[in-house]
Residue frames as a rotation matrix with the C-alpha (Angstrom) as fourth column:
UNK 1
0.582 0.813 0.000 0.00
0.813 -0.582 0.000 0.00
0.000 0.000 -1.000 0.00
UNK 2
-0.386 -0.505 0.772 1.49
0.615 -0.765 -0.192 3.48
0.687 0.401 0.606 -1.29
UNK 3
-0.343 0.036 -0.939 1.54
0.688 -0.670 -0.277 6.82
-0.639 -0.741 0.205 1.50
UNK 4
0.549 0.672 0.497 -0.69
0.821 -0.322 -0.472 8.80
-0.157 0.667 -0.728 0.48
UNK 5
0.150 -0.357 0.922 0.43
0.672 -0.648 -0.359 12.24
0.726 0.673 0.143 -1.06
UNK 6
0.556 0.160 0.815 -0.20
-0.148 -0.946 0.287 14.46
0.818 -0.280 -0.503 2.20
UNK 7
0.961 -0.272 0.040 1.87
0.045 0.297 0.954 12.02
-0.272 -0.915 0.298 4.18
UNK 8
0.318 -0.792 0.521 4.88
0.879 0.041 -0.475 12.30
0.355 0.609 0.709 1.68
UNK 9
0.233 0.114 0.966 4.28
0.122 -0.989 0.087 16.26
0.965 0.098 -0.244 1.75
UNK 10
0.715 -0.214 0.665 4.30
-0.653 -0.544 0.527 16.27
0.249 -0.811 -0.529 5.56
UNK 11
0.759 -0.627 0.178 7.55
0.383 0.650 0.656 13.84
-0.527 -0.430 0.733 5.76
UNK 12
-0.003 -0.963 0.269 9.46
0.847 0.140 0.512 14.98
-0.531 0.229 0.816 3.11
UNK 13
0.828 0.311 -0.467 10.34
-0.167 -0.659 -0.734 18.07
-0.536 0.685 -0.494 0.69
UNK 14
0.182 -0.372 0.910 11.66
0.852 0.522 0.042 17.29
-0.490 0.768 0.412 -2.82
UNK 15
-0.215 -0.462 -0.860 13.60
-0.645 -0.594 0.480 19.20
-0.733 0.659 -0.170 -5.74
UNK 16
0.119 -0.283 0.952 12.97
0.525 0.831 0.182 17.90
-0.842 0.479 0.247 -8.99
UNK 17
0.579 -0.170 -0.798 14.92
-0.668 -0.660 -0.344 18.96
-0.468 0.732 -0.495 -12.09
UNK 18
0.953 0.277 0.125 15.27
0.095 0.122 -0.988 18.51
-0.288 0.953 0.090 -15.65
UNK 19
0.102 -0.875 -0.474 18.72
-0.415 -0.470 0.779 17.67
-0.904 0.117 -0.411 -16.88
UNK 20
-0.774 -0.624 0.109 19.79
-0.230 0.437 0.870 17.53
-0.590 0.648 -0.481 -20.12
UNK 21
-0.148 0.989 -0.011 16.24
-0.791 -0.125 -0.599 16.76
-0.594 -0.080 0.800 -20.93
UNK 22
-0.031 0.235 -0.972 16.27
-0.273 0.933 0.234 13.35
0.962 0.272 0.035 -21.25
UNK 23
-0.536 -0.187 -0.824 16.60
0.524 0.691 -0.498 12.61
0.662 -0.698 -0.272 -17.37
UNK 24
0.554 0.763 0.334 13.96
-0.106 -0.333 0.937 13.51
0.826 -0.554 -0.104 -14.27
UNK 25
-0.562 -0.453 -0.692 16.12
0.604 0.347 -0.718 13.51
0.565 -0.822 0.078 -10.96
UNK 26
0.645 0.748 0.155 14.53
-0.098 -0.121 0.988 13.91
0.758 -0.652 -0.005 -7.69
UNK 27
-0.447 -0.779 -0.439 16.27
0.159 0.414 -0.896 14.78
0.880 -0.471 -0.061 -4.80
UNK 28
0.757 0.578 -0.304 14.84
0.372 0.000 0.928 14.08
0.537 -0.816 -0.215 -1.33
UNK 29
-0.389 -0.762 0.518 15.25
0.013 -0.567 -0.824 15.90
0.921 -0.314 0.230 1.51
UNK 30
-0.077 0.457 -0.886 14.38
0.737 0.624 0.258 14.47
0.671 -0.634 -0.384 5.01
UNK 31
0.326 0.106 0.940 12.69
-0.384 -0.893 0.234 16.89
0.864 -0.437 -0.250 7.51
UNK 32
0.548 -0.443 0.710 13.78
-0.825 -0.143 0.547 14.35
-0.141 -0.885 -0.443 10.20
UNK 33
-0.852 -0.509 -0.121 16.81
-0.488 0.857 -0.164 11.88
0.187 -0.081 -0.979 10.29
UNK 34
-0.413 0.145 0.899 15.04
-0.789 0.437 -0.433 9.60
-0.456 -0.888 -0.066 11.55
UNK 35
0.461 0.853 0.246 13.00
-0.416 0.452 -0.789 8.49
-0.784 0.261 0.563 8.62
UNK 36
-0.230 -0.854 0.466 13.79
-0.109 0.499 0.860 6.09
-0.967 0.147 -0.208 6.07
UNK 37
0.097 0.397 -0.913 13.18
-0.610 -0.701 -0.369 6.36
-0.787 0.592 0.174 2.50
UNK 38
-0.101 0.226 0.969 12.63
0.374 0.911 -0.174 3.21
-0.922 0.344 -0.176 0.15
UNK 39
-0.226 -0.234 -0.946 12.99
-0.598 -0.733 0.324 3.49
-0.769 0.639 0.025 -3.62
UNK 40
0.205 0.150 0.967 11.72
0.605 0.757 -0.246 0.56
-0.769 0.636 0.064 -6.05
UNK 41
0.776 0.582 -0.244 11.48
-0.241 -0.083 -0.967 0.79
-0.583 0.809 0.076 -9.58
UNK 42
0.491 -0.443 0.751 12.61
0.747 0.657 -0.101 -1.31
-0.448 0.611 0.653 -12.89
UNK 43
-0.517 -0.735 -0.439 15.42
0.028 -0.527 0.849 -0.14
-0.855 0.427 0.293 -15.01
UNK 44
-0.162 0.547 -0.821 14.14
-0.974 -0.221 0.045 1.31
-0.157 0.807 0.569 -18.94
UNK 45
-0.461 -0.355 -0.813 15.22
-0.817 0.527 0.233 -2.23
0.346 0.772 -0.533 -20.32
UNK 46
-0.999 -0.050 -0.013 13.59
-0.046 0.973 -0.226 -4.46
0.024 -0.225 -0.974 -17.68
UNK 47
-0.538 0.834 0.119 10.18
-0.296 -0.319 0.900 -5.76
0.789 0.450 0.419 -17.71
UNK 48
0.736 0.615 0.284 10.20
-0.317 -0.057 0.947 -7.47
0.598 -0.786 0.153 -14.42
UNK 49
0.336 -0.731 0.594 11.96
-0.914 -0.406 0.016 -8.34
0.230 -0.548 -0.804 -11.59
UNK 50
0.847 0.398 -0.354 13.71
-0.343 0.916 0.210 -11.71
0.407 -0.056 0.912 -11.19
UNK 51
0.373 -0.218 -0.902 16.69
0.693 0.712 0.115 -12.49
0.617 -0.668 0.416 -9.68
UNK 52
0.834 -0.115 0.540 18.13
-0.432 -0.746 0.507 -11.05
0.344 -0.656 -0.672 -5.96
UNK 53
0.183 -0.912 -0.367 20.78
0.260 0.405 -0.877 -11.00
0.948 0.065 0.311 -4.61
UNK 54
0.651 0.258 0.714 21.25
-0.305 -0.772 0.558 -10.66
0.695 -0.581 -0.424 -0.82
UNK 55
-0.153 -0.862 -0.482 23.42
0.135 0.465 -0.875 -11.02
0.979 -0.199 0.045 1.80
UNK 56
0.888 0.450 -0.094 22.62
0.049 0.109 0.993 -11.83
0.457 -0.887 0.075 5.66
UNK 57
-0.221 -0.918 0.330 24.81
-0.381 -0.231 -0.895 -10.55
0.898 -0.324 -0.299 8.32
UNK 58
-0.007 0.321 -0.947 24.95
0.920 0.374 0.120 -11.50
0.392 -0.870 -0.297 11.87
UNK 59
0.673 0.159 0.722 25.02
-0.170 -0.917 0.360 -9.05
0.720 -0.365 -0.591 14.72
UNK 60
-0.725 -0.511 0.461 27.48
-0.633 0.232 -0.738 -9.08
0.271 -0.827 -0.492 17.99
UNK 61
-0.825 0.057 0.562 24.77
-0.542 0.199 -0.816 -10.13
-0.159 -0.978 -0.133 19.84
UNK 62
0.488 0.841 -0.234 22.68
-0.873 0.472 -0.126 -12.74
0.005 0.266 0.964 17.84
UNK 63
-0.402 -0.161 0.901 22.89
-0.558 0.824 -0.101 -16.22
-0.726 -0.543 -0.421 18.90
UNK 64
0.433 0.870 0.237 20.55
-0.506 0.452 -0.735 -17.19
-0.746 0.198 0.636 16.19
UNK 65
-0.690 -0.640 0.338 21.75
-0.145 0.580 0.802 -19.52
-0.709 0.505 -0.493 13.34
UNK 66
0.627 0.601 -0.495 19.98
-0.723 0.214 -0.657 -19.49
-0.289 0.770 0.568 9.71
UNK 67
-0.026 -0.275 0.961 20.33
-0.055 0.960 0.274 -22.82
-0.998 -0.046 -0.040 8.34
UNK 68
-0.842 0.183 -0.507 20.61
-0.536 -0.177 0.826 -23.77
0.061 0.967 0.247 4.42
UNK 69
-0.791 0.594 -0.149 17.66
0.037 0.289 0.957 -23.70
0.611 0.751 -0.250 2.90
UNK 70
-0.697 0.399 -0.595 15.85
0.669 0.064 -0.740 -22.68
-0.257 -0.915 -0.312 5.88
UNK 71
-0.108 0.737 0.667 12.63
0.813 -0.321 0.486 -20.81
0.573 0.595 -0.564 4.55
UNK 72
-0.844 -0.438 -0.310 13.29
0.480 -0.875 -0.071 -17.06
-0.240 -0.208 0.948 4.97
UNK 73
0.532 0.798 0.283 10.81
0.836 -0.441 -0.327 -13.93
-0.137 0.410 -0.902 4.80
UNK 74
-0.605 -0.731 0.317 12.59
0.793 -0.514 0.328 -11.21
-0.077 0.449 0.890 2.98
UNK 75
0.761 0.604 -0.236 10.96
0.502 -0.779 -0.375 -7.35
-0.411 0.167 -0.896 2.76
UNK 76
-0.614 -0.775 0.148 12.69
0.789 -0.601 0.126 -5.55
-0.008 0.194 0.981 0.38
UNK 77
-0.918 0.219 0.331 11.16
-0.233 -0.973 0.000 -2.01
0.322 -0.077 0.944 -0.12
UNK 78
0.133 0.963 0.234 7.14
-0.977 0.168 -0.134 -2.52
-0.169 -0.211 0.963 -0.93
UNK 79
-0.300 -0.120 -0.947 8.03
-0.485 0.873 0.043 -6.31
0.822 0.472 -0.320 -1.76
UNK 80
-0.186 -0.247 0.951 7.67
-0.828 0.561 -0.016 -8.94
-0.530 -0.790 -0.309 0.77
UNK 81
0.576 0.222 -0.787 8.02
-0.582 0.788 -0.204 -12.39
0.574 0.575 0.583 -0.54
UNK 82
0.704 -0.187 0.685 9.51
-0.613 0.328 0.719 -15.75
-0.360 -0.926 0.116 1.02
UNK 83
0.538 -0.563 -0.627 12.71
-0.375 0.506 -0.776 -18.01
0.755 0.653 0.061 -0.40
UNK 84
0.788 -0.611 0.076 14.92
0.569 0.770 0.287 -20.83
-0.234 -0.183 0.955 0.50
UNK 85
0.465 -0.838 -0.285 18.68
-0.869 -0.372 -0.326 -18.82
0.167 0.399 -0.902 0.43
UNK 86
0.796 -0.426 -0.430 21.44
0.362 0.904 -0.226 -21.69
0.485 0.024 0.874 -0.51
């Protein structure tokens, strides 16, 4: 589910300008640190997404142990989907 428009507006304020006119850049600008700002979208050439690449760290203080093939939920921006990492 997409934030609506007045929750963007009161979270962030944006620049967006025309270079070269062939490219649209958008720079964000966070009224507080705090928040975190997620980007999706497919490159010209692709029509969907298919393969990821990710990489799982530990922490100092995690005891836990991920096992191969150990069925994983993954959120990547708006995604959430579930996979087996080898």
């Amino acid at each position: 589910m997409c934030p609506s428009v007045d929750l963007v507006r009161k979270n962030f304020f944006y620049k967006k300008s025309n270079i070269r006119e062939k490219k649209l850049v958008i720079i964000v600008f966070f009224k507080e640190p705090a928040h975190h700002l997620f980007v999706t979208g497919l490159l010209p050439h692709e029509q969907y997404s298919s393969v990821l690449n990710i990489v799982l760290n530990h922490t100092n203080d995690s005891e836990i142990t991920v096992k191969s093939k150990e069925r994983l939920i993954f959120h990547v921006g708006f995604c959430r989907f579930s996979s087996s990492p080898i």
